[in-house]
C-alpha positions as CSV (number, residue, x, y, z in Angstrom):
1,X,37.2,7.0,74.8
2,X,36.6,4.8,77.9
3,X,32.1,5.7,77.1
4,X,32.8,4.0,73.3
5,X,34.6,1.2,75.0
6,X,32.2,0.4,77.8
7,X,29.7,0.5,75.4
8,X,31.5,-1.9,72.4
9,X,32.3,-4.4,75.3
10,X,28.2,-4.3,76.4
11,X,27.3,-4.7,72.8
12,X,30.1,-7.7,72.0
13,X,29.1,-9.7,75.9
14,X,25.3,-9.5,74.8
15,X,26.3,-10.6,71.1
16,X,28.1,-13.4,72.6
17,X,25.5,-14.3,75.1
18,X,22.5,-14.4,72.9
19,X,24.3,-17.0,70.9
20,X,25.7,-19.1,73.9
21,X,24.3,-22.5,74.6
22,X,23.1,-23.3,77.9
23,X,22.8,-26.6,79.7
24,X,22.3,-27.9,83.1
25,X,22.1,-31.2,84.8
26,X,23.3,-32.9,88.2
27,X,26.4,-33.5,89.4
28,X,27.9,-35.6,92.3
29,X,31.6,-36.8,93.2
30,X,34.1,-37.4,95.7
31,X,36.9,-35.5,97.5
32,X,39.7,-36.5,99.7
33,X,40.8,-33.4,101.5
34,X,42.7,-32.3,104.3
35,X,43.8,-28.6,105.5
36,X,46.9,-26.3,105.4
37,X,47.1,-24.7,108.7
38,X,48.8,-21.0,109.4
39,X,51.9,-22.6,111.1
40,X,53.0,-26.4,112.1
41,X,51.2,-26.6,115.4
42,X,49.7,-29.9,114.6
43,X,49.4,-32.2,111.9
44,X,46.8,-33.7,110.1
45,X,45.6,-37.1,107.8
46,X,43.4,-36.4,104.8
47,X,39.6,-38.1,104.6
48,X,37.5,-38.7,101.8
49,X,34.1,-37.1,101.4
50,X,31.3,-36.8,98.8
51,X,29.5,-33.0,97.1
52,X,25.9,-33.3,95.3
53,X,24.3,-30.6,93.5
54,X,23.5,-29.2,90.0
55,X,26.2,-27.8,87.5
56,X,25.0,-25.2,84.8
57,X,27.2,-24.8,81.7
58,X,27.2,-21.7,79.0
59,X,29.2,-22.1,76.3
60,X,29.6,-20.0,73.2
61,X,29.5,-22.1,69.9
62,X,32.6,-22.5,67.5
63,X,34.9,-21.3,70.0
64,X,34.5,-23.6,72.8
65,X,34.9,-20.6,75.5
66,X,32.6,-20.9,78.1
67,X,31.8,-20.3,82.0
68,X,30.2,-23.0,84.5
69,X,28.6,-22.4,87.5
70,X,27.0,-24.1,90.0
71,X,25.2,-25.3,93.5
72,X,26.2,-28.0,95.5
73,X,26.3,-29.6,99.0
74,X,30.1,-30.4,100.3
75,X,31.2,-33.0,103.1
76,X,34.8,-32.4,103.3
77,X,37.2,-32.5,106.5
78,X,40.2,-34.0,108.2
79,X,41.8,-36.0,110.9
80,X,43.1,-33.5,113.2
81,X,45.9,-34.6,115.7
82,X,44.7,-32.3,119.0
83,X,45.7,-34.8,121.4
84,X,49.1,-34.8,120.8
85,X,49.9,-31.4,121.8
86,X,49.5,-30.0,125.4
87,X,47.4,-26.8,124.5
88,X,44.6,-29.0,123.5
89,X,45.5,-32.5,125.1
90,X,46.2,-30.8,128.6
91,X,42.0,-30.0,128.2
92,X,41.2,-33.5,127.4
93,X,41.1,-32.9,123.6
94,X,42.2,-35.7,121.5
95,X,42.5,-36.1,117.9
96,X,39.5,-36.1,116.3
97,X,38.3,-35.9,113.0
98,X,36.9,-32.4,111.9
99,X,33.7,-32.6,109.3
100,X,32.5,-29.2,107.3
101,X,29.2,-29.4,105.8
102,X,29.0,-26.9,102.8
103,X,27.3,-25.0,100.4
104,X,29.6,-24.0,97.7
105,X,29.0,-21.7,94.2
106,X,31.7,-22.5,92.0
107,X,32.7,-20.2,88.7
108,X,34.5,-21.4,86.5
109,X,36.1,-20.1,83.1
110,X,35.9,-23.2,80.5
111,X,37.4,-24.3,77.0
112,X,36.4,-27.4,75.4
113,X,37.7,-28.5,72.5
114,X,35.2,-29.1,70.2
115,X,36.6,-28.3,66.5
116,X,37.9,-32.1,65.9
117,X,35.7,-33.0,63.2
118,X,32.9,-34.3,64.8
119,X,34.8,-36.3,66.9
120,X,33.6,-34.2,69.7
121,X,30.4,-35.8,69.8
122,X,32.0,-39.0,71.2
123,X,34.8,-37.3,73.1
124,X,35.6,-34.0,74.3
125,X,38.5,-32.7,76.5
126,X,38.4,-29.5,78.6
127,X,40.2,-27.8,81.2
128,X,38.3,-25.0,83.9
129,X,38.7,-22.7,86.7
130,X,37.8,-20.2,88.6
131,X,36.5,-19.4,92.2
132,X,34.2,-21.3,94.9
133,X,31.9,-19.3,97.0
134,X,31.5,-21.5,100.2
135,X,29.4,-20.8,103.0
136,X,29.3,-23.2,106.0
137,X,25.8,-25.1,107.2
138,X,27.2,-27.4,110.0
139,X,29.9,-29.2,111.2
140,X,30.6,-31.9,113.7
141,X,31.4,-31.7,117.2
142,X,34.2,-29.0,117.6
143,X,35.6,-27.9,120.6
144,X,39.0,-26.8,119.8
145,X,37.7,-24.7,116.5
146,X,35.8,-22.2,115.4
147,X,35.0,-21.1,111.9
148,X,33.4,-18.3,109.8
149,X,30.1,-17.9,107.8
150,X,32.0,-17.9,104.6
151,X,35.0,-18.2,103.2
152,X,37.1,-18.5,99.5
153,X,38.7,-21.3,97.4
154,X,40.2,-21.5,94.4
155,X,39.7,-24.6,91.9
156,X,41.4,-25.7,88.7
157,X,41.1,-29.1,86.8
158,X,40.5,-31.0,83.4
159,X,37.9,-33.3,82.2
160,X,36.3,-35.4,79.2
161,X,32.4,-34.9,77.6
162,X,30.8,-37.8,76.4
163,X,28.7,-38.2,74.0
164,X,27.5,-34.6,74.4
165,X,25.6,-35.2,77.9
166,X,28.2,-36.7,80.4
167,X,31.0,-34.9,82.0
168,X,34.0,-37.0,84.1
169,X,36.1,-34.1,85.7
170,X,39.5,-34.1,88.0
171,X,41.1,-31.2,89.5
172,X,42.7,-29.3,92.9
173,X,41.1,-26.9,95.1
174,X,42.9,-24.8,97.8
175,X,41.4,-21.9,100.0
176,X,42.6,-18.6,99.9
177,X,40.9,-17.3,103.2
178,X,40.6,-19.4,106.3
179,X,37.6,-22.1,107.3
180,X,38.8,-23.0,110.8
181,X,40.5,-21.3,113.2
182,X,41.6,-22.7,116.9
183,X,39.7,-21.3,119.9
184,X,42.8,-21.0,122.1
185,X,45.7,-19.7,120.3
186,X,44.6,-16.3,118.1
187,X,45.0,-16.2,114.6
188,X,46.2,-19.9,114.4
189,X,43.8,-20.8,111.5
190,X,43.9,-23.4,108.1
191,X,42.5,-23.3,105.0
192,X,41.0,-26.2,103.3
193,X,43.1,-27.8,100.4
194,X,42.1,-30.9,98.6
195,X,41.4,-33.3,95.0
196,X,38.0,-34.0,93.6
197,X,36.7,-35.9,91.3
198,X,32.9,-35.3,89.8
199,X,30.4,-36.9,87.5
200,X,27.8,-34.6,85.8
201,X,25.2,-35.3,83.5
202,X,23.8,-32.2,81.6
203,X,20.2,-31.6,79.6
């Protein structure tokens, strides 16, 4: 029973596939983040930063189901309020901000509505989400953190086509394993958490 299965599911995802529709196409926004640490040790303010990269969509026709994926630089960070705690300010560490430099692989699971009688070559909504592969490249001037190689986020949002080519997308991202963690005090780590907004133009 679980042989005829596998085997219907391969045969229905490479039906599906060979009749997908995929684009790609660049894709640049903003994001005004901040991050959610383990306990309230310290506080922080949110800062604005920018991502760049290319966006690939795949989208089965009639349906509107679909996956995106993608590659992209990310400058994201926060205003981190060291000096007013004597762990860190009693070692001359003052607030600072803290900058992440990124290269993130999003997934994303996608409907688009596109059954509205050829309105949907003007205007089309859509919603995504999915996961975000992110592995850090550099950061600024840290002496009171640390940070892994990698770590996980999760992203969710909703956006408009237009005219077939550009795509304006909102949504929320929030990490599910830690990208900092303080040097002093084990296990006292924060995970990023943030909104974004993104422009994409696709082929």
């Amino acid at each position: 029973m679980f042989r005829k299965l596998l085997i219907l599911t391969v045969i229905l995802a490479t039906a599906l596939t060979a009749s997908a529709e995929f684009r790609w196409g660049p894709t640049a926004g903003v994001n005004f983040s901040t991050f959610h640490w383990k306990q309230k040790l310290t506080t922080t303010k949110g800062l604005t930063g920018g991502q760049v990269g290319v966006l690939g969509e795949l989208m089965i026709p009639g349906i509107g189901f679909g996956i995106d994926m993608g590659l992209r630089y990310n400058a994201h960070g926060a205003n981190v309020n060291f000096g007013d705690f004597p762990v860190w300010s009693s070692d001359g560490i003052k607030n600072q901000d803290v900058w992440m430099h990124v290269i993130e692989v999003p997934f994303n699971l996608k409907f688009k509505w596109t059954r509205m009688n050829g309105f949907e070559q003007y205007l089309a909504p859509f919603v995504f989400g999915g996961p975000v592969f992110s592995f850090n490249v550099a950061t600024n001037k840290q002496p009171a953190l640390e940070h892994p190689g990698a770590y996980v986020s999760m992203q969710c949002g909703a956006g408009v086509e237009l005219w077939e080519h550009y795509q304006v997308s909102a949504g929320y991202s929030w990490g599910i394993s830690y990208e900092i963690r303080t040097v002093k005090l084990d296990n006292y780590s924060a995970q990023p958490r943030g909104w974004f907004i993104n422009l994409a133009y696709l082929f």
